[in-house]
Biotite code that builds the C-alpha atoms (Angstrom):
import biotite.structure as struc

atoms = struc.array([
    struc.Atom([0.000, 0.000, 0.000], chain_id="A", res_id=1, res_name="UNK", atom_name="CA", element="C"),
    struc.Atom([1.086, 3.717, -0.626], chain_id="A", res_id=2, res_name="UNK", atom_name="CA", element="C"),
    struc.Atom([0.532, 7.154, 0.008], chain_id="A", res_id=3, res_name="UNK", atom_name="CA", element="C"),
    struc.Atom([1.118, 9.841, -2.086], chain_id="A", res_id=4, res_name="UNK", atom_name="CA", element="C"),
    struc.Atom([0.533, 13.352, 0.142], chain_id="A", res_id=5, res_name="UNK", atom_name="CA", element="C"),
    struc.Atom([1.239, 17.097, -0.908], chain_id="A", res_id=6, res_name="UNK", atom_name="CA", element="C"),
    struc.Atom([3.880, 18.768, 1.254], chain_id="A", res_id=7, res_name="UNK", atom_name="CA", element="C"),
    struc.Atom([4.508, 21.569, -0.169], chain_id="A", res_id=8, res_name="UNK", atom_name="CA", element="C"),
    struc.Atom([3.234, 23.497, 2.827], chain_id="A", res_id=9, res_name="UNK", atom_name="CA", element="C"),
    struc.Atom([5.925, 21.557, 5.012], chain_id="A", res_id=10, res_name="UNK", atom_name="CA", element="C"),
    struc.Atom([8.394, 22.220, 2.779], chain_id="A", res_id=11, res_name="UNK", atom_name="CA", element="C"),
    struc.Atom([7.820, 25.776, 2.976], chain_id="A", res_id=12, res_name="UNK", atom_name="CA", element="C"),
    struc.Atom([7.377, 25.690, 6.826], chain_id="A", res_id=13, res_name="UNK", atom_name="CA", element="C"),
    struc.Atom([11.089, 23.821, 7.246], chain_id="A", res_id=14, res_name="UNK", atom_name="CA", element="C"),
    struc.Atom([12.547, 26.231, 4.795], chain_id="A", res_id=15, res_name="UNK", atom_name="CA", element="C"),
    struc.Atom([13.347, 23.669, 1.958], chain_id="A", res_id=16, res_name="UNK", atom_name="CA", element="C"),
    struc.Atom([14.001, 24.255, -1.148], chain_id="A", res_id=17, res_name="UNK", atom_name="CA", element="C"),
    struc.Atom([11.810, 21.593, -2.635], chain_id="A", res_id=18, res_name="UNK", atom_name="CA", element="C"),
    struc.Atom([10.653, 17.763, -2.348], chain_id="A", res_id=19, res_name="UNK", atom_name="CA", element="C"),
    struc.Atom([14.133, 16.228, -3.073], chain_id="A", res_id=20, res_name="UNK", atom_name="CA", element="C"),
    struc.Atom([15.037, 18.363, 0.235], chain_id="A", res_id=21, res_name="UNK", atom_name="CA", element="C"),
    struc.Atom([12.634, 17.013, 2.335], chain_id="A", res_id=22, res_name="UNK", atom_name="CA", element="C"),
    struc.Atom([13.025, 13.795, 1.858], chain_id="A", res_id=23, res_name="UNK", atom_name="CA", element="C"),
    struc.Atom([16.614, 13.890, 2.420], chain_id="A", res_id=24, res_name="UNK", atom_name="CA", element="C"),
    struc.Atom([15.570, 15.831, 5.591], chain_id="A", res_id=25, res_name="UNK", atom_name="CA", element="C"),
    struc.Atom([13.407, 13.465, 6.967], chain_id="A", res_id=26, res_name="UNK", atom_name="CA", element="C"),
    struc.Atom([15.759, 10.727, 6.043], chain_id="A", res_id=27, res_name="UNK", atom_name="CA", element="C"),
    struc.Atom([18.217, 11.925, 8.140], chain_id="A", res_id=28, res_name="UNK", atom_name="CA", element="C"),
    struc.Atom([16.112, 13.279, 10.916], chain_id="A", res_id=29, res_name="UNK", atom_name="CA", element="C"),
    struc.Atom([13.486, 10.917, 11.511], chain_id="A", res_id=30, res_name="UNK", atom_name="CA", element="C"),
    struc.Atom([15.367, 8.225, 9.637], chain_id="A", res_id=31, res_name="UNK", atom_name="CA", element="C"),
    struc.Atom([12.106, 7.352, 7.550], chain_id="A", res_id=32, res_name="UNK", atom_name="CA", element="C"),
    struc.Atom([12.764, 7.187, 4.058], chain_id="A", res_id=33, res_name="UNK", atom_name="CA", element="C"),
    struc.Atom([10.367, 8.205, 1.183], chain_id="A", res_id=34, res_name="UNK", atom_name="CA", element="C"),
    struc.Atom([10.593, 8.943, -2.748], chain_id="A", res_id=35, res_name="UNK", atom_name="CA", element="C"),
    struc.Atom([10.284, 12.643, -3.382], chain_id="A", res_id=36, res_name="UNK", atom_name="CA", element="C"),
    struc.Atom([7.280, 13.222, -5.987], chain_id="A", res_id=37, res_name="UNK", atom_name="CA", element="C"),
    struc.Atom([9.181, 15.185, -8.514], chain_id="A", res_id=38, res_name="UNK", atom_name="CA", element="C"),
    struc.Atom([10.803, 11.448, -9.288], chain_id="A", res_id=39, res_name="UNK", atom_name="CA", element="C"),
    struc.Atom([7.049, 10.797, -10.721], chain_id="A", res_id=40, res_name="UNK", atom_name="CA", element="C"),
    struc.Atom([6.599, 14.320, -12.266], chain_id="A", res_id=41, res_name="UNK", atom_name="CA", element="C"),
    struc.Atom([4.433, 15.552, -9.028], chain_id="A", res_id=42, res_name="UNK", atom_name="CA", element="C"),
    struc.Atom([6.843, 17.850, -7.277], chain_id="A", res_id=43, res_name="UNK", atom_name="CA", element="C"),
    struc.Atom([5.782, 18.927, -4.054], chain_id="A", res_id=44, res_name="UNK", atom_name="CA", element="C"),
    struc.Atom([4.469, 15.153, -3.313], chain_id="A", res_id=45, res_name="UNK", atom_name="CA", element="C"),
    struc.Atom([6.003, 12.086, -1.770], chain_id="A", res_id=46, res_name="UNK", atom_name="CA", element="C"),
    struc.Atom([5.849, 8.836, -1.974], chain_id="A", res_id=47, res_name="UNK", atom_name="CA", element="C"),
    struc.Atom([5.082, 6.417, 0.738], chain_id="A", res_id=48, res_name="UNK", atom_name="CA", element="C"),
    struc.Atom([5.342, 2.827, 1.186], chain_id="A", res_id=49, res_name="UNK", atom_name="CA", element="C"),
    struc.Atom([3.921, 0.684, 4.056], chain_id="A", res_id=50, res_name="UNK", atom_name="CA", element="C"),
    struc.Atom([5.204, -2.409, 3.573], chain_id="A", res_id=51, res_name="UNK", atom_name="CA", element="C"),
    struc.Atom([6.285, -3.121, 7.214], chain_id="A", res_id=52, res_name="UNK", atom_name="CA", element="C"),
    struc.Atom([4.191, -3.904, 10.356], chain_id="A", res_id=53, res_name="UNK", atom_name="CA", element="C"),
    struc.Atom([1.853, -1.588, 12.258], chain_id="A", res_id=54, res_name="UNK", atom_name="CA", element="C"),
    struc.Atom([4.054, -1.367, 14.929], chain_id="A", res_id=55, res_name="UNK", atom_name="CA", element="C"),
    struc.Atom([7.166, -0.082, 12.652], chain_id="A", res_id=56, res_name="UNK", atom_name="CA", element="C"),
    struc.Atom([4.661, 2.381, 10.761], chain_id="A", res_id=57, res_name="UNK", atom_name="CA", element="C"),
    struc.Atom([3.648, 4.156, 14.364], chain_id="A", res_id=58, res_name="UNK", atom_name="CA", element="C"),
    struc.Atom([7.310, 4.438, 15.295], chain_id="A", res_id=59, res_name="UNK", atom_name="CA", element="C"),
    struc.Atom([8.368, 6.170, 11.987], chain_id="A", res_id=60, res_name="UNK", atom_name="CA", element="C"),
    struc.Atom([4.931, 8.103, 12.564], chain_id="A", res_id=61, res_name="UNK", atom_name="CA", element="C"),
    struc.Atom([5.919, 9.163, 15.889], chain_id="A", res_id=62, res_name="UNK", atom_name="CA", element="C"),
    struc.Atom([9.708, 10.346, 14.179], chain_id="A", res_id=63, res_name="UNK", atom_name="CA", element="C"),
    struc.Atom([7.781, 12.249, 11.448], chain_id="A", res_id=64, res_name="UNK", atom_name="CA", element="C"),
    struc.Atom([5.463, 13.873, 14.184], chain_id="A", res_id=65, res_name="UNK", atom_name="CA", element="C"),
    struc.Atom([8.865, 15.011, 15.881], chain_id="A", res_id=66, res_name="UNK", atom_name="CA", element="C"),
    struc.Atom([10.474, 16.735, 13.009], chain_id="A", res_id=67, res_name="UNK", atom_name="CA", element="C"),
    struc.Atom([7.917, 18.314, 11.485], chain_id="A", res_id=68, res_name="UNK", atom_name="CA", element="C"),
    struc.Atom([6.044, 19.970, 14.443], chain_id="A", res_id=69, res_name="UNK", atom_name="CA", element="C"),
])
């Protein structure tokens, strides 16, 4: 299963430059990782795959949650 959000407003809010950026900044903040939409012509999107356990998906929720409030 996948989601494919909009982020630009987070993107603005960190002060990134674009999706590329905030999926390298989540990557190494919140060590989730995630495909930045502009790889599938949607900039200011991302890509994300659950293909783990509910119990993995909370914690990398909870790491997201930490970062970008």
């Amino acid at each position: 299963m996948d989601a494919f959000p909009r982020v630009d407003d987070a993107i603005r809010d960190l002060g990134l430059r674009d999706d590329g950026e905030f999926v390298n900044h989540l990557l190494q903040k919140a060590d989730v990782a995630m495909v930045q939409g502009s790889a599938f012509g949607a900039p200011g999107y991302v890509r994300i795959s659950f293909a783990c356990s509910i119990a993995e998906l909370e914690k990398a929720v909870e790491r997201m949650r930490r970062v970008l409030v």
